[in-house]
Each structure stands twice: as structure tokens, then as C-alpha cells.
N, C-alpha and C positions, 0 to 999 in steps of 0.2 A: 233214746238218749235222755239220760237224765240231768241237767245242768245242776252244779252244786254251787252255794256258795250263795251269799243272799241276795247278790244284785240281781238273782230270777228265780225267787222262792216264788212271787206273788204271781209270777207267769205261767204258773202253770196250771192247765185247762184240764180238769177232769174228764175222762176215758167214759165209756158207757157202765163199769161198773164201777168207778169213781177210782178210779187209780191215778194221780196226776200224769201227765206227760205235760213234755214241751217242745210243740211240731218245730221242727230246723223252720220254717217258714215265718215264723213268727218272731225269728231272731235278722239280724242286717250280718253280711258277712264278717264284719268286724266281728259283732260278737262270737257268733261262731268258731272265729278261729282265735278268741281268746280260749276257749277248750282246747282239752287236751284228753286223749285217750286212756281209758282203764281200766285193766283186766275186773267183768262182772263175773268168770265165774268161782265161783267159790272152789281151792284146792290149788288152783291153778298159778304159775308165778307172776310178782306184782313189781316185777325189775324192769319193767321198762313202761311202768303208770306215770303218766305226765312229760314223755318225752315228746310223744307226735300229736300233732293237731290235725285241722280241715285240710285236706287236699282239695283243690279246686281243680274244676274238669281241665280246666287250659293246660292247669301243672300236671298233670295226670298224663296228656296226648305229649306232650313235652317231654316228659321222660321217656313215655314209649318212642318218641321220633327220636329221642338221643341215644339209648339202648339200639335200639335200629338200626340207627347209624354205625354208632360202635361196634358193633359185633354180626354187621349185614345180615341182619336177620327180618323175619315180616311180620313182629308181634301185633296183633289186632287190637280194637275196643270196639265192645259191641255196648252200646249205653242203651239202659232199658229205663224210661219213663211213664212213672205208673200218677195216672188224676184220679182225686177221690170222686165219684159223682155223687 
């Protein structure tokens, strides 16, 4: 994720071959979900850039348990949790 826009030009921590990123970890949810998603790859269409933001996990099991319900059906979430050591 690349954050744009200058309130996090200065946050960003260069990669091992000096590429900037900005770890989501070093942002508070707020900020995060002031972003908004948008088509990186080139060719591809840019009609729906800045419509959706951060899903958070709770919104995420919430929607599954209301699809669920609605439609009795048994959609899963398998959350995978990766630590850098």
C-alpha cells in the first residue's frame, strides 16, 4: 500500500533496496480507513478508484454471518496471520 497525499509523504520507511513503503502498522485505524482503494495495475479499469476503503476483520465476520443467514448457507473465514521475526 502506497499512501498518497502529503499528510504521509514523510512516513515512509525505505524497503532493503530503498523503495519507500508504509507498513499499515505504523498507521492508527483512523488513518487507514481514511484510504481508499485503487486499481495499481496498468490497462486495467479505474471506475471504481476511491470508492471502497479498510474492511475491518469484525466487518468482514459480520457480513459473512449476515449472508449466512440470509441465504442459509455456511461461508467460512480462514484468517492467516503472518509476524515478521
Amino acid at each position: 500500500m502506497a499512501p498518497t497525499g502529503p499528510e504521509f509523504a514523510a512516513r515512509a520507511r525505505p524497503d532493503s533496496t530503498g523503495v519507500p513503503r508504509w507498513p499499515a502498522a505504523d498507521f492508527t485505524l483512523t488513518e487507514l480507513r481514511s484510504l481508499k482503494a485503487r486499481q495499481g495495475q496498468a490497462g486495467r479499469s479505474r471506475n471504481f478508484d476511491g470508492r471502497e476503503g479498510i474492511t475491518t476483520f469484525a466487518e468482514l465476520v459480520a457480513l459473512v454471518r449476515a449472508h449466512n443467514a440470509a441465504r442459509g448457507t455456511r461461508v467460512g473465514i480462514t484468517p492467516e496471520l503472518n509476524a515478521k521475526t
